[in-house]
N, C-alpha and C positions, 0 to 999 in steps of 0.2 A: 759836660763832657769830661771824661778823664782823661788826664797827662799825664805827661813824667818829665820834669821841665829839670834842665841844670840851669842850677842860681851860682852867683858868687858873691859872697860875704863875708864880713868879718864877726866872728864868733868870739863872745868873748867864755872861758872855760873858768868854772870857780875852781878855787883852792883846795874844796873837796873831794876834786877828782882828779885829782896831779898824782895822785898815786896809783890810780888806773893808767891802762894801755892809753897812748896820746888818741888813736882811731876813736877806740869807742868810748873814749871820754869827749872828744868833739863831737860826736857822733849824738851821742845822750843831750847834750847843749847846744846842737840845733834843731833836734827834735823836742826840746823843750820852748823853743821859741817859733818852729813852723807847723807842727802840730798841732791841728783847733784853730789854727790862724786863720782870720778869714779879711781877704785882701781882694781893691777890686781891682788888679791887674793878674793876679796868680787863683785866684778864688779861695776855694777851702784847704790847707795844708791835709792832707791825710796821713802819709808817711816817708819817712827818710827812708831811701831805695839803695841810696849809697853814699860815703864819704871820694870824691875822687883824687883830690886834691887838697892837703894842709901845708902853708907854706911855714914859717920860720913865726913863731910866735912874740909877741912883745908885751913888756909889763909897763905899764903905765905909771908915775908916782903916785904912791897914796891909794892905790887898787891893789887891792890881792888879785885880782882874775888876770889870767894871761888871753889876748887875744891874738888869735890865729886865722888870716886869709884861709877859705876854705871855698871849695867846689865841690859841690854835691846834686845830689839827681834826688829831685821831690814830686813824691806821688801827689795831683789834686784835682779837687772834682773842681769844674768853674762849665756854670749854665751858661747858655749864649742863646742869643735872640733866635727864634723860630725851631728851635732846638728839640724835635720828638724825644717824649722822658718815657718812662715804666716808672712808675711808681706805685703805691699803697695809699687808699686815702686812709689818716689817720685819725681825723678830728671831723666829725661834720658839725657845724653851727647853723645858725638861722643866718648869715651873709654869705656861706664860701663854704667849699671843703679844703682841709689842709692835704695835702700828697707828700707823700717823702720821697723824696728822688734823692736816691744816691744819701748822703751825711744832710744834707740837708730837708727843708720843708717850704713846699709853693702853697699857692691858695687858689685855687677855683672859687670866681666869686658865683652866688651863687644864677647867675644873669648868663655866666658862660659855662655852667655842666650842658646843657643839650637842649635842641632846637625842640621846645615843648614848654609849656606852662609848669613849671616846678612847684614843687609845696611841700614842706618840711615838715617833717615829724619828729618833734622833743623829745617824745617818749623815747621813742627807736632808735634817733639820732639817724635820720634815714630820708633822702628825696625820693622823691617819685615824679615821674613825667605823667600829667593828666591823658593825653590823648597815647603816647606810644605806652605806657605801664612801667616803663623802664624804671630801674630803682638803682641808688647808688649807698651803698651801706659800709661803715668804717672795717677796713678790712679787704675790702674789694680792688683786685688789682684794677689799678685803669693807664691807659695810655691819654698822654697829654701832650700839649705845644708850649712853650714859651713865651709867653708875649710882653712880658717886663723883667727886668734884673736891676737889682738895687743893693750892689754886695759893698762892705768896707765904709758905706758912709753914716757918720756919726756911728747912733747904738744898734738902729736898726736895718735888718739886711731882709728884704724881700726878694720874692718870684713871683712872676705873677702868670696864672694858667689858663691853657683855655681846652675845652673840651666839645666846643661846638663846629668841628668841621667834622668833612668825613675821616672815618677810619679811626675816631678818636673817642675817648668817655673808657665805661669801664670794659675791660677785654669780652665779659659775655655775653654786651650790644654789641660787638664786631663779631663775633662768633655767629650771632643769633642772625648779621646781616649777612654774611657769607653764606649762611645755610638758607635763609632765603633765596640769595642771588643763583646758587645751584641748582635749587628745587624750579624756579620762576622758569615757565617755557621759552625755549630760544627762539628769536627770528628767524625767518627763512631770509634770504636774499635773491 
């Protein structure tokens, strides 16, 4: 999900940019540190939205950089459990497709793309379900769930997807099922 969370921090400003505006020299030196960040309380840094607040800066002995109390408003993506994505699958392998949601990438392992017998093709980089035909090909948008987050520890940051309930997998099995469900004759009562 994306935010716009205000933080407060101390930023410290190199000696390089004291001869810029004080704004957008703090400005530039916490987007150099929240930007790409990926933390598991704030999730992925995207971008500085705004500086609000630089309070009276201080130099340290033996440091050139001056650091400055600051408050600012930081754009970030951060996944949460059960959390409906849009994404692209970008990678398919013989375990999982990758999905890009947002700045980052989940994996559909390949157990949870869809309620069917899967089977992978290397050539094409490409699933297909034996009984429904369905096929999932890199490139294809698909709607997903969330069902693991593993962001900020050690090196490695996962998602983990699933694509087997309804309403979910790539968008032209949910197309393909809504045009069934309209065509299918209604009950009387």
């Amino acid at each position: 999900m994306y935010r716009i969370l205000t933080i407060k921090d101390v930023i410290k400003v190199p000696p390089t940019r004291l001869g810029m505006k004080l704004r957008d020299a703090v400005k530039e030196s916490i987007a150099e540190v929240y930007e790409g960040l990926i933390d598991e309380r704030i999730g992925v840094g995207l971008a500085v939205i705004s500086v609000d607040e630089i309070g009276e800066g201080k130099i340290k002995p033996a440091d050139p950089h001056v650091y400055y109390p600051v408050t600012f408003q930081l754009l970030t993506f951060k996944p949460e459990l059960h959390e409906v994505v849009i994404g692209e699958a970008v990678d398919n392998t013989e375990f999982g497709a990758f999905i890009r949601i947002g700045p980052i990438d989940g994996l559909v392992h390949i157990s949870q793309i869809m309620d069917d017998f899967v089977s992978y093709d290397e050539k094409n980089s490409m699933y297909s379900g034996r009984e429904t035909k369905r096929t999932l090909k890199e490139g294809d948008p698909v709607r997903a769930r969330i069902i693991s987050v593993s962001l900020g520890k050690k090196t490695e940051n996962k998602v983990g997807l699933t694509m087997r309930q309804p309403f979910l997998g790539a968008l032209s099995w949910i197309e393909e099922e809504k045009r069934k469900k309209e065509k299918a004759p209604k009950k009387k009562k």
